[in-house]
N, C-alpha and C positions, 0 to 999 in steps of 0.2 A: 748270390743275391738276385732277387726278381727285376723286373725291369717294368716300370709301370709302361702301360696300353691306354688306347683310346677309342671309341668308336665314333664313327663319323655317318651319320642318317640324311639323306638329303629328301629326294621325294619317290623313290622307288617301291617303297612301301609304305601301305594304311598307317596311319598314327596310330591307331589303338593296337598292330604289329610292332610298330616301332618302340614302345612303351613297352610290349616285352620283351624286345632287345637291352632296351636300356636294364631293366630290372636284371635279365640272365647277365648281361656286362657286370653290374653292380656285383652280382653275387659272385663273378669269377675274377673278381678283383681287378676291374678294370678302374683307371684313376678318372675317368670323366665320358661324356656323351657330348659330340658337336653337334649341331643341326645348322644349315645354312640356310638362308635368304636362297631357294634355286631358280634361277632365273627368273620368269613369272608365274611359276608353278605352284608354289609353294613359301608359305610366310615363315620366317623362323620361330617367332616369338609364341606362337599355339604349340607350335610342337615342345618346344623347350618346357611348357607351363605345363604339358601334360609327363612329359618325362620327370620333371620335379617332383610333381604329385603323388608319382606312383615308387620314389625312391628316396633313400636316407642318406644317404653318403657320398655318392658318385656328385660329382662336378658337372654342372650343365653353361657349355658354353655357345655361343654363336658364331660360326663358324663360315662365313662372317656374313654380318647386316652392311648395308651401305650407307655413307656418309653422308649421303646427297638427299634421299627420301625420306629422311625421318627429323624435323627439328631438333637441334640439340636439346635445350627444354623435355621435350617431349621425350627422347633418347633417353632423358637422365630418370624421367619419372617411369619409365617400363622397366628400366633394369633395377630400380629400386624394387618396384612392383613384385619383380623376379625374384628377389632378395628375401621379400617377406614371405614368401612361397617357400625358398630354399634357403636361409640365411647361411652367407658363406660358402655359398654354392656355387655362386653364380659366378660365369665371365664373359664380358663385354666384346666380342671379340671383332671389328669392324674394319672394314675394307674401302679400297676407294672406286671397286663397282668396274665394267668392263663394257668396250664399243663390242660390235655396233649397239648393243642391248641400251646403252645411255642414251645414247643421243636419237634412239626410235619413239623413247617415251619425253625427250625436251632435253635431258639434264647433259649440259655440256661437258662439265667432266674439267672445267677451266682451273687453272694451277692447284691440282690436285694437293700438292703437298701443303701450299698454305691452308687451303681447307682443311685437311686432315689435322693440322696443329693446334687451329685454333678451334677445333669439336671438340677433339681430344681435350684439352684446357678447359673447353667449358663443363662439355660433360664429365670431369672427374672433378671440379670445385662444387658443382652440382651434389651428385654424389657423396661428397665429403661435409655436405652441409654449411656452406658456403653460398651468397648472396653474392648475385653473381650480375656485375654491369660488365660490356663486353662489347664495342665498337668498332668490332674489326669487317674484314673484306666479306665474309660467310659469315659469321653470327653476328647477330644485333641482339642482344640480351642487356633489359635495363631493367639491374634492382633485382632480379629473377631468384625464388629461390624453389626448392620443395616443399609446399606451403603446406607440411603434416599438421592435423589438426585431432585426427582420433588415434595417434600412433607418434613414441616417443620419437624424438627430433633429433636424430643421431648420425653420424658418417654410417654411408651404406660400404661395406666390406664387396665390391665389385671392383676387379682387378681390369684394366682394358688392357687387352691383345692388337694388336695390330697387325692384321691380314697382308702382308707386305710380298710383292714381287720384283719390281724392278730394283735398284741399287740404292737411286734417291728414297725413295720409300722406305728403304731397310734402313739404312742410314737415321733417317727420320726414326725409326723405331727404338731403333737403340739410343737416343738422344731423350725421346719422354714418354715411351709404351712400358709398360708394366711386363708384356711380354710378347714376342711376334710367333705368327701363323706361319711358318713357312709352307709357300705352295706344294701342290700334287705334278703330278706329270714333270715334273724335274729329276735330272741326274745328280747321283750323287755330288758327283763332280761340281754341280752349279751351286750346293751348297757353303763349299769353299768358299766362294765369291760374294755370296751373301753374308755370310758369317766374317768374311773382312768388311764388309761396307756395317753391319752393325756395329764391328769394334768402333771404328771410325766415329757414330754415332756416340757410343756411349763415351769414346776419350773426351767428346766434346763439353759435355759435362759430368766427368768426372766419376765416372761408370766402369764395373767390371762387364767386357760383355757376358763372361761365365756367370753374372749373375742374374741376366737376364731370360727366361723362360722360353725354350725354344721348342714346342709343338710344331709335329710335320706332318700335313695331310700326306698319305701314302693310300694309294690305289692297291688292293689289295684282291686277288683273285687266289682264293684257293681252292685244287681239288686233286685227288688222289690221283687223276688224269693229268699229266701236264698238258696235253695238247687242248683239253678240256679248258682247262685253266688262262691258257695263252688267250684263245681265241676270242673267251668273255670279256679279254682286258683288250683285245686287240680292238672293238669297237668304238670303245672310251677312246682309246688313244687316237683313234683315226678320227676323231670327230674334233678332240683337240687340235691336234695338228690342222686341221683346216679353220678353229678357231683364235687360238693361240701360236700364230706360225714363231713371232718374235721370239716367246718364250722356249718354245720348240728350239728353236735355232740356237739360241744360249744355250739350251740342255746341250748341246751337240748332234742333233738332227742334220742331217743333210739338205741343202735347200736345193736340191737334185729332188730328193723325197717330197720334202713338202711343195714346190713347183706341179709336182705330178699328181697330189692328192687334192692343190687348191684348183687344178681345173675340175675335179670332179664333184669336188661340194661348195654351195653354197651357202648362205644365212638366211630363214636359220635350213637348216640342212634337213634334207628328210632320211624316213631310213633305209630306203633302197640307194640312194645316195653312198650313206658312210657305208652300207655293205660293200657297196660297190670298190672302190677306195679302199677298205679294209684288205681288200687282196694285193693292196700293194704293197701293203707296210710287215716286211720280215717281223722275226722272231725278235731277232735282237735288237729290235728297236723296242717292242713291248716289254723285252727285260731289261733292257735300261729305265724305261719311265715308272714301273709297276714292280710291284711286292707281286711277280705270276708265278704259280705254278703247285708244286706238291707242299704242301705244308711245311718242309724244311726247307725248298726254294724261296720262301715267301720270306721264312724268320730269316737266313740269312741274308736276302735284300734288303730287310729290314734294318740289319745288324749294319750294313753301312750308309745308310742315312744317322743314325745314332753317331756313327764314328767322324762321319762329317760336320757334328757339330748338332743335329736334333737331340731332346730331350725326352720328345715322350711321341709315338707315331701316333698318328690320330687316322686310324684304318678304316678306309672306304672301303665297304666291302661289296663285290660280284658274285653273284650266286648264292651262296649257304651261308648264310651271315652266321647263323650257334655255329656252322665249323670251322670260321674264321677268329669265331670269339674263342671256341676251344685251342686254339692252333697257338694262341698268341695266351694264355691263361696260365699265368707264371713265369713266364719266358724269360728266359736272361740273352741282355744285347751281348 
């Protein structure tokens, strides 16, 4: 039995390239395309609108928007928007956004979780067609609803995801997300950990967490070279590791390692920088964090995030993205 796939587009590539990704994905039977909010590079909501446009079947999700920049209101009327584009297509998938990057442009990032609970709540009453008053610490919503006037008045079929990394936040997910994002540059190992803090969430109300939809960003480097292979993921990974030490460190990163690579990069970091750095960090640090190497090194990294509790990998891809799609095109976890 096949194993659905995913791909995952951020800003490495023109949109109108990425649009034939998606369509080659589509046709080799891939279950969906994420596009992400990439840092200030890149909006998610165009790119997703053209992937829609130019396919029938495939799932187009957001992988992820942030919580903080967008009014609920406003949240709820673009994924509808999305919807009549793709009807049943679409998923909402939204995150709660990362320092220094918040707090350069104002947003403080203050009790994340409560924020996240009450978007979430609004933006899916929204959605559901629902008039929506709402007095909480983040949303002020009075009366509010999707005021369709040339197009029937009906629950929009957008599921929301929640882009979740720390414990609290997964927790939270498995409590009222339709389905969580687990991050990239994690070990498998970290997925344990996560997948008990959902349960936890969903025991709270009364939830299977196996019923809840578990999508896993996986960095994905493949090439018939493994050394080829390593080295394209070894950048990514050096550049995390000076961005995300915390998360790093959970995965079981050495803080010998990242101590050594945070004197060498800064925010945001250049790229003589992470090259630089990148000579520090061995092999097996990249093949713990990253799908690297010859197309059967890649599926079977794959094969235990699946075993740790992911549902469907949602593959960033380095280098040749059609032989990333071909490598992974049928594939059984």
């Amino acid at each position: 039995m096949t194993t659905p796939a995913a791909l995952y587009l951020q800003d490495a590539h023109p949109i109108a390239e990425g649009m034939t990704y998606a369509q080659y994905a589509e046709q080799k039977g891939f279950e969906a395309v994420w596009q992400a909010d990439s840092r200030l590079v890149r909006d998610a909501i165009v790119p997703m609108s053209a992937f829609a446009a130019v396919t029938s079947e495939i799932k187009i999700g957001s992988g992820v928007v942030d919580c903080w920049t967008r009014n609920p209101a406003r949240l709820a009327a673009t994924f509808s928007t999305l919807d009549d584009l793709a009807p049943g297509r679409v998923i909402l998938g939204i995150g709660a956004w990362w320092d220094p990057l918040a707090a350069k442009v104002g947003v403080s990032r203050e009790k994340p979780l409560s924020a996240m609970r009450e978007i979430i709540t609004a933006v899916r009453a929204l959605l559901n067609n629902e008039t929506v008053t709402m007095n909480g610490t983040f949303v002020q919503l009075d009366g509010v609803e999707l005021d369709y006037v040339y197009q029937d008045r009906r629950p929009k079929d957008v599921p929301i995801y929640l882009g979740a990394t720390g414990m609290q936040m997964m927790e939270l997910a498995g409590e009222i997300a339709d389905g969580v994002v687990l991050n990239y540059l994690v070990s498998p190992e970290y997925n344990k950990t996560a997948i008990e803090a959902l349960a936890r969430g969903a025991e709270k109300v009364g939830r299977r967490w196996e019923d809840i939809d578990r999508p896993q960003l996986v960095v994905c480097s493949v090439h018939e070279d493994r050394k080829v292979a390593l080295d394209m993921a070894r950048l990514m990974v050096t550049q995390y590791l000076g961005q995300q030490p915390h998360i790093m460190k959970a995965s079981g990163v050495p803080q010998s390692l990242l101590d050594k690579v945070g004197e060498v990069l800064t925010w945001p970091a250049t790229h003589e920088q992470v090259e630089a750095a990148s000579k520090l960090v061995p092999d097996e640090i990249v093949q713990m964090l990253t799908a690297s190497g010859t197309p059967d090194d890649a599926r079977a990294k794959v094969r235990e995030y699946i075993k740790d509790g992911a549902t469907c990998p949602i593959l960033y891809p380095l280098g040749d993205v059609t032989a990333m799609i071909d490598a992974f095109a049928g594939w059984t976890a």
